[in-house]
C-alpha positions as CSV (number, residue, x, y, z in Angstrom):
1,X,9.8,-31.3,-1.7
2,X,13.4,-30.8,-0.5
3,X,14.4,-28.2,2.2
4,X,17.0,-25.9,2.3
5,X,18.2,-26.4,5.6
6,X,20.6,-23.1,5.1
7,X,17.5,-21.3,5.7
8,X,14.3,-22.8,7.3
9,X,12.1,-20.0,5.8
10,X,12.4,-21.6,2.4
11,X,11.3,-24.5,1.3
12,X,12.5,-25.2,-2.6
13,X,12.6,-21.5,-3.1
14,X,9.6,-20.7,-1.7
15,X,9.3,-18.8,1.2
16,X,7.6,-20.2,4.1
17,X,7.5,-17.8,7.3
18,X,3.9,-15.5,6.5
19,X,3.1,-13.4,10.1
20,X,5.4,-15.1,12.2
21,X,8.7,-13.2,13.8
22,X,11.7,-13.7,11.4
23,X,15.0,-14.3,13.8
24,X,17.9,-12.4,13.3
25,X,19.6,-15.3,11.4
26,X,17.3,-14.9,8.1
27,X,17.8,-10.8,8.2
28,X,19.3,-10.1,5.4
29,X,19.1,-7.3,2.6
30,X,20.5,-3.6,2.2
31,X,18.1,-1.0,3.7
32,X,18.3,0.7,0.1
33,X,16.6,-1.8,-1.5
34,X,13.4,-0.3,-0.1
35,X,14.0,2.7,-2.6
36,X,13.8,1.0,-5.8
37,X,11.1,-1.1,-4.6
38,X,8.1,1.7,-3.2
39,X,9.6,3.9,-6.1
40,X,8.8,0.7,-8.7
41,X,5.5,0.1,-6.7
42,X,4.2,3.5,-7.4
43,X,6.0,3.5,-10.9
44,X,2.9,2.2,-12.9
45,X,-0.1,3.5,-14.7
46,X,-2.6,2.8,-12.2
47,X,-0.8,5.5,-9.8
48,X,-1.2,7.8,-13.1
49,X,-4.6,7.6,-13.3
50,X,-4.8,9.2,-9.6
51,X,-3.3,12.3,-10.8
52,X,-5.9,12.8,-13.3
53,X,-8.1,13.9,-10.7
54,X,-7.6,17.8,-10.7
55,X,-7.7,18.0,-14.4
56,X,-11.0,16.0,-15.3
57,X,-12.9,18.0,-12.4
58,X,-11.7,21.6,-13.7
59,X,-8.3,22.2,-12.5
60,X,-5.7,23.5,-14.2
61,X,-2.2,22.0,-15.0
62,X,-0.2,24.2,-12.6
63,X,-2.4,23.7,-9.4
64,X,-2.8,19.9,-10.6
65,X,0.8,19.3,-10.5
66,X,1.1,21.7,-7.1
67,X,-1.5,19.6,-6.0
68,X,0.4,15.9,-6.4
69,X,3.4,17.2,-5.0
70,X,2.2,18.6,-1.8
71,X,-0.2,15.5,-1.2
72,X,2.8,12.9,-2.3
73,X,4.8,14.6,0.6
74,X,2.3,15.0,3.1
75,X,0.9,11.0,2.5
76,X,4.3,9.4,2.1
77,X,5.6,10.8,5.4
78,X,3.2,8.6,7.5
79,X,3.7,5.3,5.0
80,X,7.5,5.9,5.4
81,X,7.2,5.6,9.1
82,X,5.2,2.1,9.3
83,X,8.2,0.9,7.4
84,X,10.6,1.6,9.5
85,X,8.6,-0.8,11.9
86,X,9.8,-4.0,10.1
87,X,13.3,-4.4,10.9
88,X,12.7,-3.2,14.9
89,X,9.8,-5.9,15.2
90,X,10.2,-8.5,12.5
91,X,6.7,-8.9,11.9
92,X,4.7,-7.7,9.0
93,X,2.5,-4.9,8.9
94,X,-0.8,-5.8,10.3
95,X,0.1,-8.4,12.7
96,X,1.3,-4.9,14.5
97,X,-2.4,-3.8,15.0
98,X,-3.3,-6.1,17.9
99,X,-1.2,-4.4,20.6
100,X,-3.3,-1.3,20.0
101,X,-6.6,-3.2,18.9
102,X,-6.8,-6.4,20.6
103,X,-6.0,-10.3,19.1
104,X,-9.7,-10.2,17.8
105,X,-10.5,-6.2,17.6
106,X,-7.7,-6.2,15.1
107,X,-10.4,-8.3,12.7
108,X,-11.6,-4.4,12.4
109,X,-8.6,-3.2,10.3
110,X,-7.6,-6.2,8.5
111,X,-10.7,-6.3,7.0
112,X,-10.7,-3.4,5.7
113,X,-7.1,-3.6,4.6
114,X,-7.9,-7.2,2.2
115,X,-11.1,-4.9,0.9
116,X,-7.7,-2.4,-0.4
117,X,-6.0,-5.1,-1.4
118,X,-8.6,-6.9,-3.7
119,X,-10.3,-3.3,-4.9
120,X,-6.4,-2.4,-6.1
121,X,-6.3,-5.7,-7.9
122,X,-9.5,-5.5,-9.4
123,X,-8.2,-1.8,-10.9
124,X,-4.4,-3.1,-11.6
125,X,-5.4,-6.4,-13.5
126,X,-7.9,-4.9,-15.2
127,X,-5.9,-2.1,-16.2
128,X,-3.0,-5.1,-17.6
129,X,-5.7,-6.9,-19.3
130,X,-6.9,-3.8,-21.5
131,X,-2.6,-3.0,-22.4
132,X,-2.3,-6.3,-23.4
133,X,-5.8,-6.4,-25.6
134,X,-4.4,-2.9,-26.9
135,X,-0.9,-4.4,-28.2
136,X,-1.1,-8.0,-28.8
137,X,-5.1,-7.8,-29.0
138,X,-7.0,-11.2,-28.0
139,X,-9.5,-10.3,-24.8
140,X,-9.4,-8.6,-22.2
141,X,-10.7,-11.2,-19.8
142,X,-8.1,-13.6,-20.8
143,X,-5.4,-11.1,-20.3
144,X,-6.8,-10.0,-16.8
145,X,-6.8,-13.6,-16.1
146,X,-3.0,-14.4,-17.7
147,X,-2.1,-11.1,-15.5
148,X,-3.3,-12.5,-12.1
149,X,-1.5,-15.9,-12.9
150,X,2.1,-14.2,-13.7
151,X,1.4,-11.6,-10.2
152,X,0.4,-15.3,-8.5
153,X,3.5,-16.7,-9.1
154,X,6.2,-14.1,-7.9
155,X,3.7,-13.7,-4.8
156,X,4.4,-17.1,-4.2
157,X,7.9,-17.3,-4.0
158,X,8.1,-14.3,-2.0
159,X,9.9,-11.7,-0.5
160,X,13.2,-11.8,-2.6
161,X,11.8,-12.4,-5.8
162,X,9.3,-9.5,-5.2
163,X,12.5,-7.4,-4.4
164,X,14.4,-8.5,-6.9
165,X,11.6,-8.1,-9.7
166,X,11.5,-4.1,-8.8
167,X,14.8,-3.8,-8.7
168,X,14.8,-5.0,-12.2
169,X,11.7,-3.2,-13.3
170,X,13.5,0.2,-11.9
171,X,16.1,0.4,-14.4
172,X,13.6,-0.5,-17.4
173,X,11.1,2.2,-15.8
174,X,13.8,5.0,-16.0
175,X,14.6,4.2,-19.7
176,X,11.1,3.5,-20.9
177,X,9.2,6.2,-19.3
178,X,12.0,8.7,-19.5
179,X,11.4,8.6,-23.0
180,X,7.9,9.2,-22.6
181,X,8.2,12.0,-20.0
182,X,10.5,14.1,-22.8
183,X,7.5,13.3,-25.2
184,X,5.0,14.8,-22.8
185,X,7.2,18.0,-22.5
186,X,6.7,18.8,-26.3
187,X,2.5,18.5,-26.0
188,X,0.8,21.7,-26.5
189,X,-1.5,22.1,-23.3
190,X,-4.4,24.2,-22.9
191,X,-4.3,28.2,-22.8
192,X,-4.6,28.7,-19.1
193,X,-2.8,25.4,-18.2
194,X,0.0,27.5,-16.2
195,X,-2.0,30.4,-14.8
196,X,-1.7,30.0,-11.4
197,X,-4.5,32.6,-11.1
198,X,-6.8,30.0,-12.1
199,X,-6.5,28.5,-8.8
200,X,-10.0,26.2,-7.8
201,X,-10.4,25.0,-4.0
202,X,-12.6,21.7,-5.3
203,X,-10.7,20.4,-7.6
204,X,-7.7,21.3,-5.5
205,X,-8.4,19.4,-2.7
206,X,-9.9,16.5,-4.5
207,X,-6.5,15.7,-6.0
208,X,-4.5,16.3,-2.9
209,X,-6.6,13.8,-1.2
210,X,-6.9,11.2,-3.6
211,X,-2.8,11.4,-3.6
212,X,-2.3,11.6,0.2
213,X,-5.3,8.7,0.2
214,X,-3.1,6.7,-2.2
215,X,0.1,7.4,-0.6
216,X,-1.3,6.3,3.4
217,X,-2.8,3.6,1.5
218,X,0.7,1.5,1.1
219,X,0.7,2.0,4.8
220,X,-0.6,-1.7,5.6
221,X,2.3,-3.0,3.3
222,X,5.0,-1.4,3.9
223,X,6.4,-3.4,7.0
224,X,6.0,-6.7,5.2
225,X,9.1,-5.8,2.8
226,X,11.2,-4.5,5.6
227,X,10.8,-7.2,8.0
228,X,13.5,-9.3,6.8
229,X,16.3,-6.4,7.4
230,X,18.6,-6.8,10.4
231,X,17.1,-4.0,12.8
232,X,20.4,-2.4,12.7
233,X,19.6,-0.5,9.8
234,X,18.0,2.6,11.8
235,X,15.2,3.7,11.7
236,X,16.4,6.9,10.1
237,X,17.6,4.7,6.8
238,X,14.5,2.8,6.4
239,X,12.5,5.7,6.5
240,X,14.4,7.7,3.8
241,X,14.4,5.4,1.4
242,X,11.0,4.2,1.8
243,X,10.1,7.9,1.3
244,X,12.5,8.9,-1.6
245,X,11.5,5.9,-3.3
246,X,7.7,6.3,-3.4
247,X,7.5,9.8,-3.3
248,X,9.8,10.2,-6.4
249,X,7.6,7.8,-7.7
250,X,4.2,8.9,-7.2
251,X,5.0,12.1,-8.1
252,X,6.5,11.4,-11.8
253,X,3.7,9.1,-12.8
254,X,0.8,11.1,-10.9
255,X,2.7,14.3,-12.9
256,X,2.3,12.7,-16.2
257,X,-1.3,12.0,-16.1
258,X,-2.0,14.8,-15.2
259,X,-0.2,16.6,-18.5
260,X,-2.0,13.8,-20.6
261,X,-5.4,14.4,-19.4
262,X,-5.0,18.2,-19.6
263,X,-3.7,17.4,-23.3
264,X,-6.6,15.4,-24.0
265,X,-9.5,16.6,-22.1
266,X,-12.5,15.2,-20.2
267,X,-12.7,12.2,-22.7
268,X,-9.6,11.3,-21.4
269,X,-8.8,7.3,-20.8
270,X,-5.3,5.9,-19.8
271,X,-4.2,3.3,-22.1
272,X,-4.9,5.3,-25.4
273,X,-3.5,7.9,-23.6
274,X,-0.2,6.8,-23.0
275,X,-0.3,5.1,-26.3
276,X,-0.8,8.1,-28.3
277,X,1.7,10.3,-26.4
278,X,4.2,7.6,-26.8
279,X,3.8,6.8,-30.6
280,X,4.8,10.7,-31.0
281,X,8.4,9.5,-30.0
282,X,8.5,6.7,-33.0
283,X,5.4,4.6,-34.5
284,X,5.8,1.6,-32.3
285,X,7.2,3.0,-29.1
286,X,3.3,3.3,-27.7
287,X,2.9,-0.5,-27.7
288,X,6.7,-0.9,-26.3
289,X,5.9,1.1,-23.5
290,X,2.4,-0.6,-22.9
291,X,3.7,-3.8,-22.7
292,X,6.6,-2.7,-20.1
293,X,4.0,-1.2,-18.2
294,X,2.3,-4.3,-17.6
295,X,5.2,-5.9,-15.8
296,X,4.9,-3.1,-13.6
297,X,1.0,-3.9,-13.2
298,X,1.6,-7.7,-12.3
299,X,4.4,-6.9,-10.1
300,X,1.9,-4.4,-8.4
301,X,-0.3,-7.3,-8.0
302,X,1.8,-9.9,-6.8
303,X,2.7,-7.2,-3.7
304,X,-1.0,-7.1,-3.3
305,X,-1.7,-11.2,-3.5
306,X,1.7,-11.1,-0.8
307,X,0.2,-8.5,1.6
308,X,-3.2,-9.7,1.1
309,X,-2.3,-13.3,2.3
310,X,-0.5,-12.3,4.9
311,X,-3.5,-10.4,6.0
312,X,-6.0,-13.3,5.9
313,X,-3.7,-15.6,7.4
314,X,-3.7,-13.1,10.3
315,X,-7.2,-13.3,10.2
316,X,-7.5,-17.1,10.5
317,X,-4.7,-17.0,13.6
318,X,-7.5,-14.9,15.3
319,X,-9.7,-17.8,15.8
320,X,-7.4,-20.9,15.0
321,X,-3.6,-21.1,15.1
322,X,-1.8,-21.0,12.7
323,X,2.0,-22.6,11.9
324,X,3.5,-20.8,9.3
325,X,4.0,-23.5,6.3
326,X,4.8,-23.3,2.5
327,X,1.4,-25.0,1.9
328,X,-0.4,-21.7,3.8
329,X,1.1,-19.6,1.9
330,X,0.1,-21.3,-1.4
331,X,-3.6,-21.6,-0.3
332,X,-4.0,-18.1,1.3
333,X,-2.6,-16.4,-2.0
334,X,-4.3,-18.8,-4.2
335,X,-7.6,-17.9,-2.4
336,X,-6.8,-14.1,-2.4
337,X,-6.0,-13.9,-6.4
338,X,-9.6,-15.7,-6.7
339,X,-11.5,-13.5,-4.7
340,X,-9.7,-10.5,-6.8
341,X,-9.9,-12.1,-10.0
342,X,-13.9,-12.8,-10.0
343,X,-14.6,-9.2,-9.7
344,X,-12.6,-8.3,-12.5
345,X,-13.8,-10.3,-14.9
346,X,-17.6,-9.5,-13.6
347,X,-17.4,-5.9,-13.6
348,X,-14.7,-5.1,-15.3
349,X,-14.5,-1.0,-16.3
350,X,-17.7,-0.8,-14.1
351,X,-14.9,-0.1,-11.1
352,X,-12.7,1.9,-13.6
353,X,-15.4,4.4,-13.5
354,X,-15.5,4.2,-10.0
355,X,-12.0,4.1,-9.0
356,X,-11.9,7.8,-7.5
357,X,-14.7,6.7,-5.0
358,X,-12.6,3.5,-3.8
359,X,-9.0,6.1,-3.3
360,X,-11.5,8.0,-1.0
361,X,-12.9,4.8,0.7
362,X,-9.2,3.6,1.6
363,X,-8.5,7.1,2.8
364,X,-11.8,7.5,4.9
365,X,-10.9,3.7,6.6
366,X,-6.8,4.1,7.1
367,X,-6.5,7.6,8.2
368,X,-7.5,6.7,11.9
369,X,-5.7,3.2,11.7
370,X,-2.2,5.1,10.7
371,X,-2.4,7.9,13.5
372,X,-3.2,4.9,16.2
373,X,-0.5,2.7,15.0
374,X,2.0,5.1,14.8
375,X,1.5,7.2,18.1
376,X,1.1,3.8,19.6
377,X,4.7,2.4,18.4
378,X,6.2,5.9,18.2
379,X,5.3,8.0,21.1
380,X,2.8,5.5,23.9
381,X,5.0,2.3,23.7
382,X,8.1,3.2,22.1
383,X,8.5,0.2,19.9
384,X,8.5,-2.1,22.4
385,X,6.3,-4.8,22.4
386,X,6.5,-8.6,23.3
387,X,6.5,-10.2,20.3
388,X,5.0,-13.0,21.8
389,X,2.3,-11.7,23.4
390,X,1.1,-10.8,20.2
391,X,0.6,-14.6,19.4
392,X,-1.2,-15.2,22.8
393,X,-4.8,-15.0,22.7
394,X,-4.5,-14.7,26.2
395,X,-1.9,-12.5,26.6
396,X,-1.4,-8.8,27.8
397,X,-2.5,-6.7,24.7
398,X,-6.4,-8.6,25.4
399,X,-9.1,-9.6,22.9
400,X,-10.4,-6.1,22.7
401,X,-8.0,-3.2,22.7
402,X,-10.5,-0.6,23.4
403,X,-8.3,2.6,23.5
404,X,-7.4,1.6,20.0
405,X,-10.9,0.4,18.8
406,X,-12.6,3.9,20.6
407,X,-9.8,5.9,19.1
408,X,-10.3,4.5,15.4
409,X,-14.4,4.8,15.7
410,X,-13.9,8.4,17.2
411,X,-11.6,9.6,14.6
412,X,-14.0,8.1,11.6
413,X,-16.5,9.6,12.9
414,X,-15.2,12.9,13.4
415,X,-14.5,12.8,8.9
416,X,-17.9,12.0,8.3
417,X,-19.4,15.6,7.7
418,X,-15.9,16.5,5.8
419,X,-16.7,13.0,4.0
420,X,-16.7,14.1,-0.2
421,X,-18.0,10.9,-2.6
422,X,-20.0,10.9,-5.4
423,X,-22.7,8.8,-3.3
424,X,-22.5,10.9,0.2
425,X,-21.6,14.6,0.9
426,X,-20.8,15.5,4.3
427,X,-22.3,19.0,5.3
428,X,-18.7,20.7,5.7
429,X,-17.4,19.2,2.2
430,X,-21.0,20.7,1.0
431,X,-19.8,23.8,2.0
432,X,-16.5,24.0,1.5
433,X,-18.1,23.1,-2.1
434,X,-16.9,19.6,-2.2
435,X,-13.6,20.1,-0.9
436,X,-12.8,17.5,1.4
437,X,-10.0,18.4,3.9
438,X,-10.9,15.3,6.4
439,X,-8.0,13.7,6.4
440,X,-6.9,16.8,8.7
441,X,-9.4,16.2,11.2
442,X,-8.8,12.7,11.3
443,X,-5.6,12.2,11.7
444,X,-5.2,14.8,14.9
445,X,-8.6,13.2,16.5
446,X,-7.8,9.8,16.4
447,X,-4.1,10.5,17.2
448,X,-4.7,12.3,20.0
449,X,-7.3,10.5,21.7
450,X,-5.1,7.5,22.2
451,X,-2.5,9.5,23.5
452,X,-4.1,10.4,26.3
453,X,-6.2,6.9,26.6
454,X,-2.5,5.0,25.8
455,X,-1.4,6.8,29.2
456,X,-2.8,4.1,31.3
457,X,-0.9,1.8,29.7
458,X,1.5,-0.2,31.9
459,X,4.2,0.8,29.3
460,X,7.3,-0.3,31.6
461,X,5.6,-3.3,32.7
462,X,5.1,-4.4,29.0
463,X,9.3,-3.3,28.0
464,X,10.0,-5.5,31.3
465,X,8.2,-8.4,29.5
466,X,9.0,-8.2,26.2
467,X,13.1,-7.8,27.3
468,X,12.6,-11.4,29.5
469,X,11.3,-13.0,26.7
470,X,13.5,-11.5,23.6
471,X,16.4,-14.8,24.2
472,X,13.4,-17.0,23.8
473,X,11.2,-15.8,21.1
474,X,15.1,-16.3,19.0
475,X,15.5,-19.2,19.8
476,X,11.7,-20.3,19.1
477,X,11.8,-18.8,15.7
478,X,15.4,-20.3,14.7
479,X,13.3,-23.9,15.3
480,X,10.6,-22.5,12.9
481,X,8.1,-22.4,16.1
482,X,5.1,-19.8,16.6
483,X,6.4,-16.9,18.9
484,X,3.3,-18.1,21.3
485,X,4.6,-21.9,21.2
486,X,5.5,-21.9,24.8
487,X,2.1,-20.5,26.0
């Protein structure tokens, strides 16, 4: 297989580099490109379904919609912020946890994060495989199947194809569904739809959490599409347009399912949904639009194969090392679209009916994770960490990061009686009847507590480190080494 010796991290058009530091010689890339990506990511009909929530559990329209909005804002503010972490370190997202977790405590998080990652897949694939047996018919195995293959392939070539495949998928989206959205403004609703005396604290909250949920969710990828930008780019920039992007996003789709399932009722169900309030614009357009939207589904995917590599190959480094090759790339996403795929075709709309209880699982496990990370980079170390050391199993940051293990643990445990699942009630959620405002406890416990443990931190020790090793760790990573090579 030929190189391109222009750029070591590709090897025949495939990229190479997986949680290794990219050297400021491969940063390249406009910091806007993070809009039309998060805004394409969210763009889809699996983030519709989330803002059915409200409506199916006996809210009305108006509080539904206030509901998405305020939760999109709220959610998206602390996703924006781990992507502005990519272009400052170079490194994807959840390589970043061992400074605050340890070289094997972080094994904590990233398990939990490839759980996301394959339980998303599971929903998105399945999701493409039921469009596709709705328009072109056939099963919807082999479609879930055909689905994984296409999201396999773009995951595989990598960063810039996934980039350039939003890109892409943007301007379609803005046609195709902006035809749709004037569709859903002529459906007769519900009387009581817009009475905002109607208002209903359970079914309230149980949207706004699902959407905040959703929106902290994209926290453990975000990094990975920004750590090819030169660092120049501000931290201000990436943040904006990683928030525009998917909050403008998020809240048009979650907006629209929630007018469709207010339209339609409890026996609401997504793909004849959208089908039926598209066919109203001209007798073919529902199966147009259904077909587009599975693009959006496999491109979904394939940023979920990508991130979901990247964290098991982080997960292998803990206990061997690993050089970043072509070939460990190809077996780590191979592995990851099998291990998503099986489940599919097992239990297929099994975890449809489900789906609300896995959104509240990924906000139960990521709420603590976000508030350590970010008031570890933000506000404790400042973003200065030696990248290095982060390779060394030996190194500074330790095996165990217990202010950042204690800190997660603490802050979980401080949800669990605000906890709201079909399977478990916490005793606050109980009363609050069923409203589940945990994510406001966890955030500020977990936060918190590793300020003040963080403050025994050798913090200008650390910056003195990582600044003697910066020249190095360049010129290491132009030669395609590990950061750790000299250890």
């Amino acid at each position: 297989m030929a190189t391109d010796t222009s750029n070591p991290s590709r090897i025949a058009g495939v990229e190479v580099r997986s949680i290794d530091y990219v050297p400021l010689n491969e940063r390249h890339g406009k910091v806007w490109s993070q809009g039309p990506l998060w805004f394409m990511s969210n763009a889809q009909i699996a983030t519709l379904a989330v803002g059915t929530a409200s409506v199916l559990s006996g809210g009305n329209l108006i509080w539904s919609l206030i509901a998405i909005v305020s939760g999109v804002f709220v959610g998206t503010f602390f996703m924006a912020f781990h992507s502005a972490q990519g272009p400052q370190l170079g490194l994807p997202q959840m390589i970043q946890s061992r400074p605050q977790f340890g070289y094997i405590g972080a094994l904590l998080v990233w398990a939990f994060a490839y759980l996301q990652y394959a339980g998303f897949n599971i929903f998105n694939t399945i999701l493409a495989g039921d469009a596709l047996h709705t328009t072109v018919h056939g099963s919807i195995k082999f479609w879930t199947v055909v689905a994984t293959i296409g999201a396999a392939v773009v995951a595989l070539v990598g960063y810039d194809l996934i980039h350039g495949v939003e890109r892409w998928l943007a301007l379609g989206f803005l046609v195709v569904f902006g035809v749709l959205t004037v569709s859903v403004f002529s459906l007769h609703y519900p009387a009581g739809a817009f009475d905002l005396g109607s208002f209903k604290w359970s079914p309230f909250l149980i949207q706004f959490g699902g959407v905040a949920g959703y929106q902290i969710s994209w926290a453990i990828y975000v990094s990975d599409y920004s750590r090819y930008l030169p660092p120049d780019v501000t931290v201000r920039k990436t943040f904006l347009w990683t928030y525009w992007g998917s909050a403008l996003g998020a809240i048009w789709l979650m907006c629209l399912g929630a007018a469709l399932a207010a339209w339609i009722g409890p026996s609401f169900d997504t793909i004849p949904a959208l089908s039926s309030a598209a066919d109203r614009v001209f007798g073919s357009f529902g199966t147009i639009l259904l077909l587009f939207s599975t693009l959006g589904l496999v491109s979904i995917t394939a940023l979920n194969m990508y991130g979901g590599s990247l964290t098991l190959i982080s997960a292998i480094d803990s206990f061997s090392k690993v050089r970043p090759t072509a070939t460990v790339r190809i077996v780590t996403i191979t592995l990851t679209a099998v291990l998503s795929i099986i489940p599919a075709l097992l239990i297929g709309d099994n975890f449809l009916a489900n789906f609300e209880d896995f959104l509240l699982l990924v906000l139960y496990l990521f709420i603590p994770w976000t508030a350590v990370n970010l008031v570890d980079y933000y506000v404790v170390r400042r973003g200065h960490y030696a990248i290095g050391e982060i390779f060394n199993p030996h190194g500074m940051y330790g095996r165990w990061g217990w202010r950042g293990i204690i800190s997660y643990l603490v802050g979980f445990a401080a949800m669990l009686p605000f906890f709201n699942t079909t399977r478990y009630v916490g005793w606050v959620a109980h009363a609050l009847n069923h409203g589940d405002i945990s994510m406001f406890v966890g955030l500020p416990v977990a936060g918190i507590l590793y300020y003040f443990l963080g403050q025994s931190i050798d913090v200008e020790g650390e910056t003195r480190i990582a600044n003697e090793e910066a020249k190095e760790l360049e010129e290491r990573a132009r030669h395609h080494a590990r950061p750790d090579e000299a250890y």
